[in-house]
C-alpha positions in Angstrom: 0.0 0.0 0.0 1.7 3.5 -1.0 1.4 6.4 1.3 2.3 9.9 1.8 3.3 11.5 4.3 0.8 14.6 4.5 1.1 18.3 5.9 -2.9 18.1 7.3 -2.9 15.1 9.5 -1.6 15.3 13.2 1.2 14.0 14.9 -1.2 11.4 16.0 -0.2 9.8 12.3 2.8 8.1 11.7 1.9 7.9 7.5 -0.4 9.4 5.5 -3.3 8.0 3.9 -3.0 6.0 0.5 -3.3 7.7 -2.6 -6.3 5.9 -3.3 -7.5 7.3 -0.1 -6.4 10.6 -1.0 -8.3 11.0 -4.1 -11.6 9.3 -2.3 -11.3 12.1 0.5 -9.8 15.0 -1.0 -12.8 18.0 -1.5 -10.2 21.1 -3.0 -11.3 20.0 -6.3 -14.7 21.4 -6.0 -14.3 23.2 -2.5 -11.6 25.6 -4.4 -14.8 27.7 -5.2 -15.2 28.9 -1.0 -11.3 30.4 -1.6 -13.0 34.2 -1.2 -14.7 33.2 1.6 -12.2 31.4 3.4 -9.5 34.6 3.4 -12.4 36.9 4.3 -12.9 35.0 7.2 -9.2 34.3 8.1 -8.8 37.5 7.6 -11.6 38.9 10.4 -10.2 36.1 12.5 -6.8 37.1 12.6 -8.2 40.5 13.8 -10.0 39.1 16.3 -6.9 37.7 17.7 -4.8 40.2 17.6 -7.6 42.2 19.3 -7.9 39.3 22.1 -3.5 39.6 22.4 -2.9 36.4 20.9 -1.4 37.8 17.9 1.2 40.6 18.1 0.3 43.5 15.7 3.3 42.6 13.6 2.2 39.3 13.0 -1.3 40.1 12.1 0.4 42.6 9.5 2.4 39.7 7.9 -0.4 37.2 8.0 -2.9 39.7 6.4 -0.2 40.6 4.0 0.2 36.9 3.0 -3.7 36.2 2.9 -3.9 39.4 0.3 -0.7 38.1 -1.4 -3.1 34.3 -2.0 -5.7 35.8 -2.8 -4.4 37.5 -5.6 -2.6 34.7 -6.8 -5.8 32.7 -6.7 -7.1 35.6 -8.6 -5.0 35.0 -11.4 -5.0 31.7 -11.7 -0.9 31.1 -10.4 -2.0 29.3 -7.6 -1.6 25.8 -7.1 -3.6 23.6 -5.5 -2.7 20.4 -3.9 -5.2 17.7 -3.3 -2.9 16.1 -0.7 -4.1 18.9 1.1 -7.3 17.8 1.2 -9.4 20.7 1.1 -9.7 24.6 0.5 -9.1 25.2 4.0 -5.8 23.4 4.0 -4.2 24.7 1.0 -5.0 28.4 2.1 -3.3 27.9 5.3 0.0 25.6 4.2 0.4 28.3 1.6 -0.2 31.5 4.2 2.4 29.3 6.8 5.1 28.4 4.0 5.3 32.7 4.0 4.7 33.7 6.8 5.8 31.4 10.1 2.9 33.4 12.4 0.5 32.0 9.8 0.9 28.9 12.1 -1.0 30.7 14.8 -3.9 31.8 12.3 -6.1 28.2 13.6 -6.0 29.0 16.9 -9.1 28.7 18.8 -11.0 27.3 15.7 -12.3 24.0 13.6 -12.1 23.1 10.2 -15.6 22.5 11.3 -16.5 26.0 12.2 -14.6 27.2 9.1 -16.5 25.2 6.3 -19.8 26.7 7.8 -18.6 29.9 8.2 -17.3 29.8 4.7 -20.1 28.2 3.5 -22.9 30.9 5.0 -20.8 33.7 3.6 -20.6 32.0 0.2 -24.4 31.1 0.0 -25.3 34.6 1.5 -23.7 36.0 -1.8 -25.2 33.2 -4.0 -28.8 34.1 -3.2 -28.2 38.0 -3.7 -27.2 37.4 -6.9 -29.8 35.0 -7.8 -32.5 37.0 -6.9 -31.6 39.7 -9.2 -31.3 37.8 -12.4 -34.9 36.3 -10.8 -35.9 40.1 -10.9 -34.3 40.0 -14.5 -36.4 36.7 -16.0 -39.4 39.1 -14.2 -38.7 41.8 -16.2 -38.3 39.9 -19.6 -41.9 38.3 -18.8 -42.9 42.1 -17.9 -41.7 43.5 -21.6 -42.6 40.7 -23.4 -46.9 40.9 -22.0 -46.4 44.9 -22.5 -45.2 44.3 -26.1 -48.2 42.0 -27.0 -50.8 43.5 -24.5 -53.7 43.5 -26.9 -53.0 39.7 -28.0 -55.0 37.2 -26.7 -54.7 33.6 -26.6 -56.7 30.7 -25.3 -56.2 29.5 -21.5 -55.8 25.7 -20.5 -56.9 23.6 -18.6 -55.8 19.4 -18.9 -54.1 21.0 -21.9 -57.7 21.6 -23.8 -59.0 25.5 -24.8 -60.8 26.2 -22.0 -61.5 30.3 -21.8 -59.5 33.5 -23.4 -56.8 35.3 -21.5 -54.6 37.6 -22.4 -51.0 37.0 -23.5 -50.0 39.4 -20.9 -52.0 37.6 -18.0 -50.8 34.2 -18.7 -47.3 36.1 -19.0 -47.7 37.3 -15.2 -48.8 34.4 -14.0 -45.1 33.2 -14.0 -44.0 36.7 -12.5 -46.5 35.5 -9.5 -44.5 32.7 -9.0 -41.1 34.1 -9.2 -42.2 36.7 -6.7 -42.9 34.0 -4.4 -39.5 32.3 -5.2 -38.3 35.9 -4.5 -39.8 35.7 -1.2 -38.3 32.3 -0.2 -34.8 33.1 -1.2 -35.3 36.1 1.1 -36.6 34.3 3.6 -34.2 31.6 3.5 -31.0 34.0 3.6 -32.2 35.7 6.9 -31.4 32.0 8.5 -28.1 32.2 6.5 -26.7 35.0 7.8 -25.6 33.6 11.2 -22.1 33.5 12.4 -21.0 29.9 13.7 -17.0 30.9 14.1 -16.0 30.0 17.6 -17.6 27.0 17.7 -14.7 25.0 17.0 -14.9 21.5 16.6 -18.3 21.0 18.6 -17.7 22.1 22.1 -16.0 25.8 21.5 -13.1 26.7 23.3 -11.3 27.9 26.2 -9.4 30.5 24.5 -10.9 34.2 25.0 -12.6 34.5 21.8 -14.3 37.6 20.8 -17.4 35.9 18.6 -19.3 39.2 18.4 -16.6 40.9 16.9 -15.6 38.4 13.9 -19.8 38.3 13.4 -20.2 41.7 13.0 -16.6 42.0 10.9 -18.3 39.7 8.1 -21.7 41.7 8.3 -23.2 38.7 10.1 -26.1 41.2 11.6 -29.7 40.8 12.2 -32.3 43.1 11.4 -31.7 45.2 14.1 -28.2 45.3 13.0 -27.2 43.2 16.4 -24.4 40.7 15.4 -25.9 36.9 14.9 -24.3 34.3 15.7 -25.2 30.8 16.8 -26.1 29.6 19.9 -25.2 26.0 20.6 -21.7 24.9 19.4 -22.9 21.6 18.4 -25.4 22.6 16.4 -24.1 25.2 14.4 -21.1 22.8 13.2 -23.3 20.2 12.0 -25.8 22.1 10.8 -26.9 22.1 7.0 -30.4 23.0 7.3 -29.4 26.5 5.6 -28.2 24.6 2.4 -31.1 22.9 2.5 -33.2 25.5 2.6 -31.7 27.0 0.1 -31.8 24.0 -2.0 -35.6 23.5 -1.5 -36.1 27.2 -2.6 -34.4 26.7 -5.6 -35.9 23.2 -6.4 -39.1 24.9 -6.4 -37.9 27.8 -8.5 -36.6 24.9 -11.0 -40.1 23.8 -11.3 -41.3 27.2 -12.4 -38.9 27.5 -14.8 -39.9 23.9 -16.2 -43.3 25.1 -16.0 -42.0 28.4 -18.1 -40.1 26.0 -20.4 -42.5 23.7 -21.5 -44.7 26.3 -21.9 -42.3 27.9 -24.5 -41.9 24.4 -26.5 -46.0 24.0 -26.3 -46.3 27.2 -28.0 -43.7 27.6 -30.3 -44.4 24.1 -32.0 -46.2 24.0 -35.5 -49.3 22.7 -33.5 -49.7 25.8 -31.3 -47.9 28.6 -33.7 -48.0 30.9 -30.8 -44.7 32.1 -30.5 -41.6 32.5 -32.3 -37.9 32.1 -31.1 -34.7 34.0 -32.8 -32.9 31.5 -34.2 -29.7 32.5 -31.7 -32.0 30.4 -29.1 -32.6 27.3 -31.1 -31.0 24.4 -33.0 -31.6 22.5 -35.9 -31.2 18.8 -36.8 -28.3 16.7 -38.4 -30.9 15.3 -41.0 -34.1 17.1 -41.1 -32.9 20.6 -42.6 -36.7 22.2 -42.5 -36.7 22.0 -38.1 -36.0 24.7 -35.7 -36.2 23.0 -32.6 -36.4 24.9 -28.9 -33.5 23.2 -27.6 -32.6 26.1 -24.9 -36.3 25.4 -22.9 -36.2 21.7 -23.7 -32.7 21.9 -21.8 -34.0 24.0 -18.9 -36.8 21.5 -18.7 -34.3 18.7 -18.3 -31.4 20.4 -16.1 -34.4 21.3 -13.6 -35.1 17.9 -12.8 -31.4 17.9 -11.6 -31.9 20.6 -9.1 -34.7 18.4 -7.7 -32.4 15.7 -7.6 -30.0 17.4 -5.4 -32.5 18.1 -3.0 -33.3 15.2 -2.3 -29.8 13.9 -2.2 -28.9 16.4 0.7 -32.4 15.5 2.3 -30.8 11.6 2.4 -26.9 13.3 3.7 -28.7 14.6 6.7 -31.2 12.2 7.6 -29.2 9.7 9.6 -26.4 11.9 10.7 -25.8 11.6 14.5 -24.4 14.8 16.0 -22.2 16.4 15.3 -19.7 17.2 12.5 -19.2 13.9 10.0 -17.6 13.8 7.1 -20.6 12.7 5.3 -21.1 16.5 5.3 -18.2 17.0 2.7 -21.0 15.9 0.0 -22.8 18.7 0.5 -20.9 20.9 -1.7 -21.3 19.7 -5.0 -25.4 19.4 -4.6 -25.0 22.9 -3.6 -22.9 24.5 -6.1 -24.7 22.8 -8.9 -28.4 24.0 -8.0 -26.9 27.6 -7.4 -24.6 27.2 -11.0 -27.9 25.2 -12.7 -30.8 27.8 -11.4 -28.5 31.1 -11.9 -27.6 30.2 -15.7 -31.4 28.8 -16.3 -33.5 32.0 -15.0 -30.6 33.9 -16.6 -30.7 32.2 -20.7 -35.0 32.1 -20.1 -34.8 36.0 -19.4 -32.4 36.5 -22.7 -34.7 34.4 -24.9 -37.6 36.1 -23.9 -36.4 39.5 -24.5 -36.2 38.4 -28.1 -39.2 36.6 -28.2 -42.6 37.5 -30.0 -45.9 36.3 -30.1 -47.9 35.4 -33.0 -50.7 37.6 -33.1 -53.0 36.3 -35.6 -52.2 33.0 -34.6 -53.1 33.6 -31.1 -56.3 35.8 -32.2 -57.6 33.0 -34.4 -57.3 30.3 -31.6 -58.8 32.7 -29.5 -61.9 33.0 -31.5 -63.1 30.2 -30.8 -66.9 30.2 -29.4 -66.9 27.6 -27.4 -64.2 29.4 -25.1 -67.0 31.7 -24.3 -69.0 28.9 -22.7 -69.1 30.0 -19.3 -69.5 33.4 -19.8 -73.1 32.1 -21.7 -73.6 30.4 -18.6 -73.0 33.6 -16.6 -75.5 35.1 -19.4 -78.3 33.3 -17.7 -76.9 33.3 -14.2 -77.5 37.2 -14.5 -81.0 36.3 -15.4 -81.8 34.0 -12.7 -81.2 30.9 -13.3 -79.1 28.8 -10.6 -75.4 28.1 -12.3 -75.8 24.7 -11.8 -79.0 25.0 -14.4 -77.3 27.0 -16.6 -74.4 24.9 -17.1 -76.6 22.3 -18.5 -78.3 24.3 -20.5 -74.9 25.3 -22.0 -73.8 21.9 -22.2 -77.2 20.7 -24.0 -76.4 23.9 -26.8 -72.8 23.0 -26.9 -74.0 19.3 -27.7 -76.3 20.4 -30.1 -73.8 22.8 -32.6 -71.5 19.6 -32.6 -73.9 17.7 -34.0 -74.7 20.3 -36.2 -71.2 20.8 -37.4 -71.4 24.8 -36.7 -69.9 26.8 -33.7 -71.9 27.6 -30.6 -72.0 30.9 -32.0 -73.5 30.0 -34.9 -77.1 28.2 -34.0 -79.8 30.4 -34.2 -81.9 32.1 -31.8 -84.6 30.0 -31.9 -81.8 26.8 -31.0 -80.7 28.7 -28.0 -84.8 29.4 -27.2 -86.0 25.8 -27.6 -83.5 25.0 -24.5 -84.2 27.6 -22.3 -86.6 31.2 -22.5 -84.1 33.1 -20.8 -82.1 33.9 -24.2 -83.4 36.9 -25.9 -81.7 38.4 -28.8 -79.2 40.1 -26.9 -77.2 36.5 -26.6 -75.0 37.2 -29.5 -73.2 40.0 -27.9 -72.0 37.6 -25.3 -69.2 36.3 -28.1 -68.0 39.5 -28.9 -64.9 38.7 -27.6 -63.4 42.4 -26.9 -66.6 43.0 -24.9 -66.3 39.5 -23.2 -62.5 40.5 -22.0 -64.1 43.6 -20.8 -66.2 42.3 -18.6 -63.6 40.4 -16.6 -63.4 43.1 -14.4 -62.4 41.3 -10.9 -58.9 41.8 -8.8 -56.9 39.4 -10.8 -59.0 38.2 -13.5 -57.7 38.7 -17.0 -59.5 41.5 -18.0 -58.8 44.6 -20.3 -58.5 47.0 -17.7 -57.3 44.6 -14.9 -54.1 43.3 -17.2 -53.3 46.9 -17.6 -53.6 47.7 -14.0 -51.0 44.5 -13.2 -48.6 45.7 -15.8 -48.1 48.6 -14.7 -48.1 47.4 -11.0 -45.5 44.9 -12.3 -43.7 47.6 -14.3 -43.2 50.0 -11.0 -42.4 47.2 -8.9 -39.9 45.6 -10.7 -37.9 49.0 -10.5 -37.5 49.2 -6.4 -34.4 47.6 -4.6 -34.3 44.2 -3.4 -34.7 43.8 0.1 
């Protein structure tokens, strides 16, 4: 069995692990990406020491000096990392020692485990700021794209069938609904990430005169009262991965949205359905069939959504059986991590570019819309006004819709004394109720998809989308 002898294990070694080990357990592959993190909170530790008199000032001028000096080597790509280091953690400090000899002193009073979530909170709390602005973008795209079409409308669905007319801006909003509530969650979610576990150590703290209060505030770990967080049980806040979970589940349910979105997009821009049209920039064509234009960019965000649900439920399974505290099981969290936040970020941010260069088919639309028979309900509502219970009345639709079928014309088409024979209540004036501007007119509730209501939600949207997250 070949071994090395390796810089990160204790004198409690006398060899190193395997190399087969080595490449099993190493992390710095992936975990390379927390390297911004890591120095920002080295560097507010080393402060905090030099505050507390374990470092002398000198030495917390060389070890900041050699944490700026790795970082911009990092920066630029010069550095070189060594899996037999194991980890980001590792590399950063060998490297910062191998400078400066007071970089020995730099782990005082803390944990690889209490570093990792550190790192990792500061990490995901600048993830989630950036995803929810190009969320806010993929908002705005749906935003431009219903104000550019506002008169179009389309039929709605339901099980996939016409079912009543909306317009193109409505259905449009429907999705900016949604991404408002993912907005919310994300929000929601970092508000539990930004808490300070640094001077938890391993599990159990330490004895050293730690000033946790001043490293929490240093890395803007505040509340809303501007108070520094931090955690409150040592235990818990090294073994703790409910944050990325959180996360994760927030962004799993965003993924669905954008699948929705997605298939959505393929539905309509399909020969079938003629709705919508795609620049070519945001489509692909096929290796033998030279006439197709296929929506490969949603069909992909379709597919790489069901990955982000994936990882969910893999970090759901990490955690379940975990006893306390710290395990290394908890290495595995990274990769499930940085792929939902790399998969969600480039997905919201390719739907919003599409989109903005998207158009809608008006006459294609219009002519689907047309149809009579999506003013069905509102010719049960007809006699509804007139008395009759709804129940009623949707038979006496039903019967009339059974009846043009049969005929081979459109509802709109039978003739006044058709519509009489089934029920009085129709008088001449029935005809007006498949006037379809009028019908969109009349959809006058909070949220319905009325002339004047879309209007009122666009611009609602419109001045909305314009304030500052929060």
């Amino acid at each position: 069995m070949k071994t090395k002898k390796v810089v990160a294990r204790s004198g409690r070694f006398t060899q190193g692990p395997s190399d087969v080990v080595a490449r099993y357990t190493e992390s710095v592959s992936f975990d390379w990406r927390l390297w911004r993190q890591d120095i920002e909170g080295s560097r507010a530790h080393a402060r905090m020491l030099a505050r507390q008199g374990m470092l002398g000032r000198g030495e917390l001028r060389e070890i900041l000096r050699g944490l700026d000096e790795i970082a911009a080597e990092i920066a630029a790509g010069k550095f070189r990392w060594d899996e037999v280091l194991e980890d980001v953690h590792m590399n950063i400090e060998a490297a910062l020692t191998r400078r400066v000899p007071a970089g020995a002193k730099l782990h005082t009073g803390r944990s690889r485990n209490d570093q990792v979530a550190v790192d990792l909170r500061l990490w995901l709390r600048d993830e989630i700021g950036s995803l929810r602005g190009v969320v806010r973008g993929l908002q705005k795209s749906l935003v431009e794209l219903g104000e550019r079409h506002r008169e179009v409308i389309l039929p709605g669905y339901t099980h996939l069938q016409r079912a009543q007319p909306v317009y193109v801006a409505h259905h449009l909003l429907a999705y900016v609904e949604m991404l408002e509530r993912d907005q919310s969650r994300l929000a929601d979610a970092g508000r539990r990430v930004n808490v300070c576990p640094l001077g938890s150590g391993a599990l159990a703290g330490t004895t050293l005169p730690l000033d946790r209060a001043f490293v929490a505030r240093s890395l803007g770990f505040r509340d809303e009262g501007g108070r520094p967080a931090m955690t409150r049980n040592s235990m818990d806040a090294v073994s703790d991965r409910d944050f990325v979970i959180e996360f994760c589940s927030a962004a799993a349910l965003l993924a669905v949205h954008l699948s929705r979105l997605a298939e959505d997009i393929v539905l309509w821009s399909s020969a079938e359905f003629g709705f919508l049209r795609l620049e070519d920039a945001y489509t692909t064509g096929s290796s033998l069939m030279p006439q197709k234009k296929n929506p490969d960019v949603a069909e992909l965000a379709r597919g790489k959504c069901g990955r982000v649900v994936g990882n969910l439920t893999a970090l759901l399974c990490l955690l379940k059986g975990l006893p306390m505290t710290y395990n290394r099981d908890l290495q595995e969290d990274k990769e499930r991590l940085f792929d939902t936040a790399d998969t969600v970020r480039e997905t919201v941010t390719v739907l919003a570019e599409m989109l903005r260069h998207a158009a809608f088919r008006g006459e294609a639309c219009g002519l689907a819309a047309k149809d009579p028979q999506l003013l069905a309900t509102d010719l049960a509502d007809y006699l509804v006004l007139r008395g009759l219970p709804f129940r009623r009345a949707h038979h006496v639709v039903g019967e009339l819709v059974a009846r043009a079928e049969a005929a081979g014309v459109s509802l709109s088409q039978l003739s006044l004394e058709d519509y009489r024979s089934v029920h009085p209540l129709f008088a001449r004036d029935v005809r007006e109720v498949f006037d379809l501007k009028k019908a969109m007119g009349r959809r006058r509730l909070l949220g319905a998809p009325g002339t004047r209501e879309m209007g009122r939600q666009l611009d609602f949207w419109k001045k909305n989308l314009r304030k500052v997250l929060v």
